[in-house]
C-alpha positions in Angstrom: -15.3 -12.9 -11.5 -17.1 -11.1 -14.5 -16.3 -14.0 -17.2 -18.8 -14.5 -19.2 -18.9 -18.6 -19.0 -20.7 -20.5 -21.7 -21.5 -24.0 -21.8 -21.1 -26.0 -25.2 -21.8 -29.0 -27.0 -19.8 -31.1 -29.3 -21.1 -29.5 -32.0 -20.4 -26.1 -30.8 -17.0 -27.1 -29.7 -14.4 -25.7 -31.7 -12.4 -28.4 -34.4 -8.7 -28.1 -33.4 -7.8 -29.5 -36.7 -9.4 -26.2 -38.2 -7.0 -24.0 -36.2 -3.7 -23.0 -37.7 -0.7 -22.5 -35.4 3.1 -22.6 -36.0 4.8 -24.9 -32.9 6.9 -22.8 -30.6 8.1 -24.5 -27.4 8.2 -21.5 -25.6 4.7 -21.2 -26.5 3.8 -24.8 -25.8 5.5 -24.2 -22.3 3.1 -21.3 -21.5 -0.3 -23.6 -22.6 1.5 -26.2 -20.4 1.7 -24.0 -17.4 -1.8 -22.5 -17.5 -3.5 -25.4 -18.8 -5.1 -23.7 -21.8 -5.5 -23.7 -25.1 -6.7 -20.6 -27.4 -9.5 -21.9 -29.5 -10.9 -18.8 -31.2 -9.7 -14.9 -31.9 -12.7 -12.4 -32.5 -12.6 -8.6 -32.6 -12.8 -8.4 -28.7 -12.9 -11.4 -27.4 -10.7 -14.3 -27.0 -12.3 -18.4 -27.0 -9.7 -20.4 -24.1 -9.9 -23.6 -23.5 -9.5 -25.0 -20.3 -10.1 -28.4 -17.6 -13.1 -26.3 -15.7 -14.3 -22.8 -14.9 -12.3 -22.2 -11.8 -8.9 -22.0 -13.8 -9.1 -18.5 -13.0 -5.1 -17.8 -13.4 -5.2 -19.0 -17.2 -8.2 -16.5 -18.1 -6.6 -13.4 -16.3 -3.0 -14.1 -18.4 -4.6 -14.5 -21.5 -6.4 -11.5 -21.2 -3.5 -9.4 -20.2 -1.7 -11.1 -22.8 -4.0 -10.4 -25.8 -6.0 -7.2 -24.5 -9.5 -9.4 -25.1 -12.2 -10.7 -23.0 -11.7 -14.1 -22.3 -15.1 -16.7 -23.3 -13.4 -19.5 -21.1 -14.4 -23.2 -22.9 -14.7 -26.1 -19.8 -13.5 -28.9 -21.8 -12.6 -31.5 -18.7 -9.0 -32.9 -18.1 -9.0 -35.5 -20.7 -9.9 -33.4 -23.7 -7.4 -31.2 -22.5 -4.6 -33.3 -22.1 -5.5 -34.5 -25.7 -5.9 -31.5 -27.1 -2.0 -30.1 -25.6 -0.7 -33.6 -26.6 -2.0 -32.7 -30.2 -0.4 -29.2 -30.2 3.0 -30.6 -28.8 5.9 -28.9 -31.1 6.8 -32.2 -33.9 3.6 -32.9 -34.2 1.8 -33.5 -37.7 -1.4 -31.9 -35.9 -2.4 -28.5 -37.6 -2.2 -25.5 -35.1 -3.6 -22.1 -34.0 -1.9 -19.3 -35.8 1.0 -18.3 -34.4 -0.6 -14.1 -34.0 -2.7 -15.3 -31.7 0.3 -16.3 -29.9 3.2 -14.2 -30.6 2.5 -11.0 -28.3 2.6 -14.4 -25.2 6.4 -14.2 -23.7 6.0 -13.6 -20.3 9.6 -13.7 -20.0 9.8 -9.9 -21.6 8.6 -8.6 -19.0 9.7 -8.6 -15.1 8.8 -6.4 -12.3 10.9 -3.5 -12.1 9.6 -1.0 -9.0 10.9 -1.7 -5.5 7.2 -2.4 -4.1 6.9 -4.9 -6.6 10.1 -6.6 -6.7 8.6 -8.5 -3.3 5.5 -9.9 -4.8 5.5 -12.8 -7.8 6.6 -11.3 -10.7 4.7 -14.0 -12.8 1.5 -13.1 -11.3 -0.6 -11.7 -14.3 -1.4 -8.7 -12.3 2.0 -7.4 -11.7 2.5 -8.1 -15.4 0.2 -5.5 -16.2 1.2 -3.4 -14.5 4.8 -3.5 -15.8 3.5 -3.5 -18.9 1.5 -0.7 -18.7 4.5 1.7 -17.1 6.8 0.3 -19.9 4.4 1.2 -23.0 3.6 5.0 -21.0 7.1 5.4 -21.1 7.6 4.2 -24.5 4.8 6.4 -25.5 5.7 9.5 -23.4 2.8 8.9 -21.9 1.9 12.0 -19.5 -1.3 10.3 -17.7 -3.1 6.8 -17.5 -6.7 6.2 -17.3 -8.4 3.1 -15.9 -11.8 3.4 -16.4 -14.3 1.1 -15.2 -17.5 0.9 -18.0 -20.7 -0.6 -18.1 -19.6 -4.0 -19.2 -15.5 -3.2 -19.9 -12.5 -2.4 -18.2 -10.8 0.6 -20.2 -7.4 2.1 -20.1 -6.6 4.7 -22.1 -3.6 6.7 -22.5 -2.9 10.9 -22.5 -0.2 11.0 -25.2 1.1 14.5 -26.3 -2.4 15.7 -24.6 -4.9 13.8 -26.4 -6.5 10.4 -24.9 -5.9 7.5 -26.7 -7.2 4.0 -25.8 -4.7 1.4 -25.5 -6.8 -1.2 -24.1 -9.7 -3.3 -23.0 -9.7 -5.8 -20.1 -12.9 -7.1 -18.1 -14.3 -5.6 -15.0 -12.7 -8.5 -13.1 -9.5 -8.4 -14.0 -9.7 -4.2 -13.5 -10.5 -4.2 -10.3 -7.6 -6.7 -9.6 -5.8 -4.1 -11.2 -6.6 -0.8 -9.2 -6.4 -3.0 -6.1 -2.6 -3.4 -6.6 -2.0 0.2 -7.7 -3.9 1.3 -4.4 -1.6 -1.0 -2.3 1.6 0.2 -4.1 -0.1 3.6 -3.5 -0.3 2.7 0.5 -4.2 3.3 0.3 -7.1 1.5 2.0 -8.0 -0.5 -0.8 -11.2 -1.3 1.1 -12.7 2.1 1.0 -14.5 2.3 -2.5 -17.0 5.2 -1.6 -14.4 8.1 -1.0 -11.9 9.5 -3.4 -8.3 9.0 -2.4 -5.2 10.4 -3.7 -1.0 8.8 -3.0 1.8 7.8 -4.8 4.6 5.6 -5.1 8.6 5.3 -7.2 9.1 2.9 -10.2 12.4 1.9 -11.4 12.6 1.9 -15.1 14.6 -0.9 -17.2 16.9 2.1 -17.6 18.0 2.5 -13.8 15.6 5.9 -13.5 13.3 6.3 -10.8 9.7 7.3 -11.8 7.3 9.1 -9.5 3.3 8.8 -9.9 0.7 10.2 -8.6 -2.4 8.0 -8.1 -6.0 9.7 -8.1 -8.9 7.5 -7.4 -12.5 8.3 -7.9 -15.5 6.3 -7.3 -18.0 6.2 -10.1 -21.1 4.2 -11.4 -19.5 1.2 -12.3 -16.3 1.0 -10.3 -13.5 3.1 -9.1 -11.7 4.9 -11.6 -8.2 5.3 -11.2 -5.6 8.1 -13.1 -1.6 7.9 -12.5 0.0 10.7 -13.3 3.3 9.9 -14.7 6.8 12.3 -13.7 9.5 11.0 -15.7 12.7 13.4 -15.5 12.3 15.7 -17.9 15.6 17.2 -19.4 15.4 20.8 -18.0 16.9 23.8 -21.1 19.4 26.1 -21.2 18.5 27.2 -24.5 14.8 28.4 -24.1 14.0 28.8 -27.8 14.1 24.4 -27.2 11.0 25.1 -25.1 9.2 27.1 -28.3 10.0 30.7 -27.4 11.1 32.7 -30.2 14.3 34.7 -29.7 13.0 37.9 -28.6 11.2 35.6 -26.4 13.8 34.1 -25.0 16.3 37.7 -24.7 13.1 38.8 -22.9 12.8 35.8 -20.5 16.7 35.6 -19.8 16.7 39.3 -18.9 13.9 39.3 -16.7 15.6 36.1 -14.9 18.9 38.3 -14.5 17.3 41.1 -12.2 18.2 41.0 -8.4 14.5 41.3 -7.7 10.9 41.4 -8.8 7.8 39.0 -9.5 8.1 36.7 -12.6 4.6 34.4 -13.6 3.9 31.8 -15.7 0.4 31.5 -16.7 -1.7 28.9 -18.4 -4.4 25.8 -18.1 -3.6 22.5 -16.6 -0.7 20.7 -18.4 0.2 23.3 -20.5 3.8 23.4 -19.9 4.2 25.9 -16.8 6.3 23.6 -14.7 8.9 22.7 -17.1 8.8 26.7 -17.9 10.0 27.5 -14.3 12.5 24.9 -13.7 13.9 25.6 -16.8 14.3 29.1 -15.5 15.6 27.9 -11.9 18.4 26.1 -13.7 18.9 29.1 -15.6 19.3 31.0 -12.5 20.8 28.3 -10.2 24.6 28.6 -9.3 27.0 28.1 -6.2 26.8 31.9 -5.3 22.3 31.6 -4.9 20.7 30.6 -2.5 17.2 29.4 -4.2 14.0 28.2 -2.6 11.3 26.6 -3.4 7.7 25.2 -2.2 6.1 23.1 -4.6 3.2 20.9 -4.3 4.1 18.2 -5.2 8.1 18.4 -6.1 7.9 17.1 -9.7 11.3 17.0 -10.6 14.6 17.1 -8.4 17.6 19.9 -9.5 21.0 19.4 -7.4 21.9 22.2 -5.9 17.6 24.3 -5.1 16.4 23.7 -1.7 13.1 22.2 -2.5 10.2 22.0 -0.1 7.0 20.4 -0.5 3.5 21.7 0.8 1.2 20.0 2.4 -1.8 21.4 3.4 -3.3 18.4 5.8 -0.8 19.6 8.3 -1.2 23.0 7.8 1.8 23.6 5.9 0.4 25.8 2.9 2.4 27.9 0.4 2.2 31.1 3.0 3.4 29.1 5.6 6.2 28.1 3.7 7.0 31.6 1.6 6.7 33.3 5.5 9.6 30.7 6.6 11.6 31.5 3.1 11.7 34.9 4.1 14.3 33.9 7.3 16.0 31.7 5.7 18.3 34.3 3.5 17.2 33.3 -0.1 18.1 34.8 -3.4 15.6 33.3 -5.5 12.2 31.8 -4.5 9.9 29.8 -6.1 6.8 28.9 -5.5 4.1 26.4 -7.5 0.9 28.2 -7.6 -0.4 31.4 -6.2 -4.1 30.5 -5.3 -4.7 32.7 -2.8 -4.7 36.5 -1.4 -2.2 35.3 1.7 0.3 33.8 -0.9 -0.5 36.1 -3.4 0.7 39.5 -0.8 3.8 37.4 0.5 5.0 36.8 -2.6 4.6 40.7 -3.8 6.5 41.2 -0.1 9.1 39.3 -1.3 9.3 40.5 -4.9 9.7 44.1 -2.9 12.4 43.1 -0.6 15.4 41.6 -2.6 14.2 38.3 -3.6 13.4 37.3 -7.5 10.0 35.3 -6.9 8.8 32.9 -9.9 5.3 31.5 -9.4 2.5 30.4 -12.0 -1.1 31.1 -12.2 -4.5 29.5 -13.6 -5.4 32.2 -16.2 -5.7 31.6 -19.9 -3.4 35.2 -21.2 -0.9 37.0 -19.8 -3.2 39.9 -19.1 -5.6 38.2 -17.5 -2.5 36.8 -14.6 -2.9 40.3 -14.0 -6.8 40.9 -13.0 -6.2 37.9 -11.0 -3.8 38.9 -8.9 -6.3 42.4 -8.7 -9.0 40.1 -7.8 -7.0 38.8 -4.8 -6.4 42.0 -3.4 -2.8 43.3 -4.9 -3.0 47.1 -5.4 -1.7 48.4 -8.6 1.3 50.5 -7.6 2.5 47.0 -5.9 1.9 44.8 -9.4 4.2 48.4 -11.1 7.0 48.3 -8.3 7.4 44.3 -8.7 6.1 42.9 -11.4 8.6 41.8 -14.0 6.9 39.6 -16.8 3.9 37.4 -17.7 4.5 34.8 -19.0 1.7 32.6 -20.8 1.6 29.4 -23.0 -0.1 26.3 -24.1 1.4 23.3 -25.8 0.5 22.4 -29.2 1.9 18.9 -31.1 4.4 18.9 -33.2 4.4 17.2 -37.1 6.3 14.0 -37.2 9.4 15.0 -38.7 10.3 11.1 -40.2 6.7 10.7 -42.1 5.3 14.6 -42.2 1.7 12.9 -41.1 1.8 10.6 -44.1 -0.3 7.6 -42.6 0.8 5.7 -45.3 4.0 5.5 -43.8 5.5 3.1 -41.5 6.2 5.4 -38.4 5.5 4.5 -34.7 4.5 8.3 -34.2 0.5 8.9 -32.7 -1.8 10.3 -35.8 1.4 12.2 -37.8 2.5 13.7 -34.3 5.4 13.1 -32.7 6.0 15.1 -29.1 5.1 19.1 -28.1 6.5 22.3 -28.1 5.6 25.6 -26.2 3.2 28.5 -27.9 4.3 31.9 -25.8 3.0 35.1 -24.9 4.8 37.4 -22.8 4.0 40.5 -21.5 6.4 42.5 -20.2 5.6 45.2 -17.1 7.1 48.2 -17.6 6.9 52.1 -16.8 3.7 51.9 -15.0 2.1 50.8 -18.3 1.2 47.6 -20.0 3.6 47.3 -23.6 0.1 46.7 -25.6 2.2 45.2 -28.9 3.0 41.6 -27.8 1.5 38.9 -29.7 -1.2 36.7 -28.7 -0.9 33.3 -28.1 -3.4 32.6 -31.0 -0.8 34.7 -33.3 2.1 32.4 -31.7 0.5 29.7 -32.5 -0.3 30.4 -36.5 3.7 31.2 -36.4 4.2 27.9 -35.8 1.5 26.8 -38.5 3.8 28.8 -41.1 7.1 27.3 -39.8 5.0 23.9 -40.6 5.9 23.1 -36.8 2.4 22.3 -36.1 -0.9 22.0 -37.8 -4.5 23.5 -38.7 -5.8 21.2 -36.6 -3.9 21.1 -34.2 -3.9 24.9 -33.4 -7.8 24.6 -33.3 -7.9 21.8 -31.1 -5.9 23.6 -28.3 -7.1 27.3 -29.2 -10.1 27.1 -30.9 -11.6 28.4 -34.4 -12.9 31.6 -33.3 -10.1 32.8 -30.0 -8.4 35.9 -30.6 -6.7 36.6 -27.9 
C-alpha cells in the first residue's frame, strides 16, 4: 500500500518510558480506536505503533493527521495492549509529547458537501478532503495541486498566484485520495491513461455552495489531479476596489454607459479578467436590460443576467450561442472568450447592431487585443465603427497591511502578502485613431510600487525585469 514496513528487534524498539506526552482522554480515545500508538516524530516521517501490518486504517489517519509518512512498528497485541494500558490518562507512566498529538481531533472536522454527506464521515479519506477544502478557503486558495512524485504524494496550494506546498502524504494514501475526488467528480475512476476533466458543489461551514473544477492528468508516477476552486467572489460597484485608478475607472464606467459597441478585457490566465466583466455586468445590470451571457464555464451566478453555459461536446460553441442571442432581444451580451474568427465576426455583428458586447481575450497589452482580432479576420473600419475600449491587466500581491512584510511578526499572511489587486491599462478607441498616451501596464504597476501597494519583487515576478510595455 506504499508503507514502507520495517521489522525490529528489542533493541531497536522504541523505550516508551523515553517518550514524553501529556494525558488527554480525547487523545487516549483516538489511540484506543485505531489501535496505535506514536512512537517517534522525524522531519517527515512519523514511527506508529501497531498489533500487525494490516492495521491499514490507523496508518492512513495518522498520516492525514500529521502530514508525515507513516514507518508502521508490528508490535503484536500484547505489547500493544501494554503499551495503551501504560499511556492511559492517571497514569504515573511518562508520555509522548502532547505536539505530536495536538493537531489529532477528528471531531473538528465533519463532511460538509452533499456527495459526501452519504459516505462515513470518519473515514480518513473524507477527512482530507474536508480538510483540504477548509484550509483553501481559509487560505483563499484559487487552485489545488495533487501531485503524484517519485516516492511522495504532494499537494500544494496556488495562493494569491504563487504555489505553495501545504503538504506531503504517501503515494498510497494519494491515490485513495484522487479516487474519491474522481467519484465526487462522476468520472471513471478506472481509466488512468486518458486525461479527464468534471466537477462537483461543496457546502462550506458557512452555508455557501462552492463549485470546482477537477482536471486530471496522467503522468510518470500517477495521476495528477488540480481543482480549481470558485468561491463567490463579492462582485464591485466601485471599480477603483478592483485597482483601477480614477481616470480608469471614469473611462470604464463611460464606455459601460453607451447603447452599443465592443468592450474587451485582455490578459494571461488568472489574471483577473472574469471578476473585471462581472463587475461590469453588475454595473450595467438593472430591471429595464435584458443581458446575456455565454460563458464556459458559469463561474459565478448574478440574479437577475440570463446566463448560458457552452459546451462544445454537443456542439454548442460560443457562435452558436451569440447567433441564438441575437433573437432573443438582448441589451447587453457577454461572452467568455473570443477564440475564434466565427465568434470573433458575430460579436463585431452585434457590437454594430444595438447590443453592448463585453468579451476577453488571450493577449498580454491592450494593443495587442487588437492585432488579434486582425489576425482573425476583423477589417479595420469594423474594429473603428465598434470598438469601444481595451481593457488589459494582471494581478500583482498586495503588502500585508497588519505586519508590512515584517517576518518577524506574528501574522497568518503568506511571505508579507496578504490578497491581490488589479494593474490596468486601457486603451481607449477613438476617431479612427489609437490615443497613443495611456500607460503601460509596467508603468501601472511601478504606481502601485510608489503607493507602497505592492513590491519590487513582486512587480518583477509578474512583469519581469526588463518588460516595457
Amino acid at each position: 500500500m506504499g508503507y514502507c514496513v520495517k521489522a525490529l528487534d528489542s533493541e531497536q524498539l522504541f523505550e516508551i518510558s523515553e517518550l514524553q506526552w501529556q494525558k488527554n482522554q480525547q487523545q487516549y480515545e483516538l489511540l484506543l480506536r485505531y489501535l496505535a500508538v506514536p512512537l517517534q516524530e522525524q522531519a517527515q516521517q512519523l514511527w506508529l505503533a501497531v498489533e500487525s501490518f494490516d492495521n491499514l486504517a490507523a496508518c492512513e489517519t495518522f498520516a492525514f493527521l500529521s502530514g508525515k509518512q507513516i514507518e508502521p512498528v508490528a508490535i503484536g497485541q500484547t505489547a500493544l495492549k501494554q503499551l495503551l494500558q501504560q499511556l492511559q490518562p492517571g497514569t504515573a507512566t511518562n508520555q509522548v509529547q502532547e505536539s505530536q498529538l495536538h493537531s489529532y481531533q477528528q471531531n473538528d472536522i465533519v463532511a460538509k458537501s452533499d456527495e459526501i454527506a452519504e459516505v462515513d464521515a470518519q473515514e480518513p479519506i473524507i477527512q482530507l478532503f474536508n480538510q483540504l477544502l477548509e484550509s483553501g478557503l481559509q487560505y483563499s486558495v484559487s487552485d489545488i495541486h495533487l501531485e503524484p512524485l517519485r516516492q511522495e504524494f504532494q499537494i500544494r496550494f496556488r495562493i494569491d498566484g504563487v504555489l505553495q506546498r501545504h503538504q506531503v502524504l504517501t503515494l498510497s494514501i494519494g491515490q485513495r485520495l484522487n479516487s474519491r475526488l474522481k467519484l465526487l467528480a462522476k468520472l471513471d475512476i478506472n481509466e488512468l491513461r486518458l486525461p479527464q476533466d468534471g466537477r462537483f458543489r461543496f457546502k462550506t461551514a458557512f452555508g455557501e455552495t462552492l463549485d470546482i473544477r477537477l482536471s486530471s492528468l496522467p503522468t510518470q508516477y500517477g495521476e495528477k489531479i488540480v481543482l480549481r476552486l470558485q468561491p463567490n467572489t463579492p462582485v464591485f460597484d466601485d471599480f477603483t476596489e478592483l485597482g483601477m485608478t480614477n481616470e480608469q475607472a471614469v473611462l470604464f464606467r463611460q464606455a459601460l454607459s453607451q447603447p452599443q459597441g465592443l468592450i474587451l478585457v485582455t490578459g494571461p490566465t488568472g489574471s483577473g479578467k472574469s471578476l473585471t466583466l462581472y463587475s461590469g455586468l453588475h454595473f450595467l445590470n438593472q430591471e429595464s436590460r435584458h443581458i446575456l451571457t455565454a460563458e464556459d464555464p458559469i463561474e459565478l451566478q448574478l440574479n437577475g443576467i440570463i446566463q448560458t453555459q457552452a459546451n462544445a461536446a454537443i456542439g454548442l460553441t460560443f457562435a452558436t450561442l451569440l447567433r441564438s442571442f441575437l433573437r432573443q432581444d438582448p441589451d447587453v451580451i457577454m461572452v467568455g472568450e473570443i477564440r475564434d474568427q466565427e465568434t470573433a465576426e458575430i460579436a463585431l455583428r452585434a457590437a454594430q447592431t444595438g447590443h453592448l458586447v463585453l468579451s476577453t481575450l488571450h493577449t498580454n497589452t491592450a494593443i495587442g487585443a487588437i492585432s488579434r482580432l486582425q489576425q482573425l479576420g476583423i477589417a479595420q473600419h469594423e474594429l473603428e465603427n465598434s470598438l469601444l475600449l481595451v481593457v488589459a491587466q494582471r494581478l500583482v500581491r498586495k503588502r500585508c497591511t497588519l505586519c508590512q512584510g515584517d517576518k518577524s511578526q506574528q501574522c497568518d499572511c503568506v511571505d508579507g502578502y496578504r490578497g491581490r489587486t488589479g494593474v490596468y491599462q486601457l486603451l481607449h478607441y477613438q476617431q479612427q485613431q489609437i490615443q497613443m498616451d495611456y500607460p503601460t501596464l509596467l508603468a501601472a504597476a511601478q504606481l502601485k510600487l510608489q503607493q507602497q501597494i505592492t513590491t519590487t519583487a513582486e512587480v518583477e515576478r509578474v512583469f519581469g525585469k526588463t518588460e516595457n510595455s
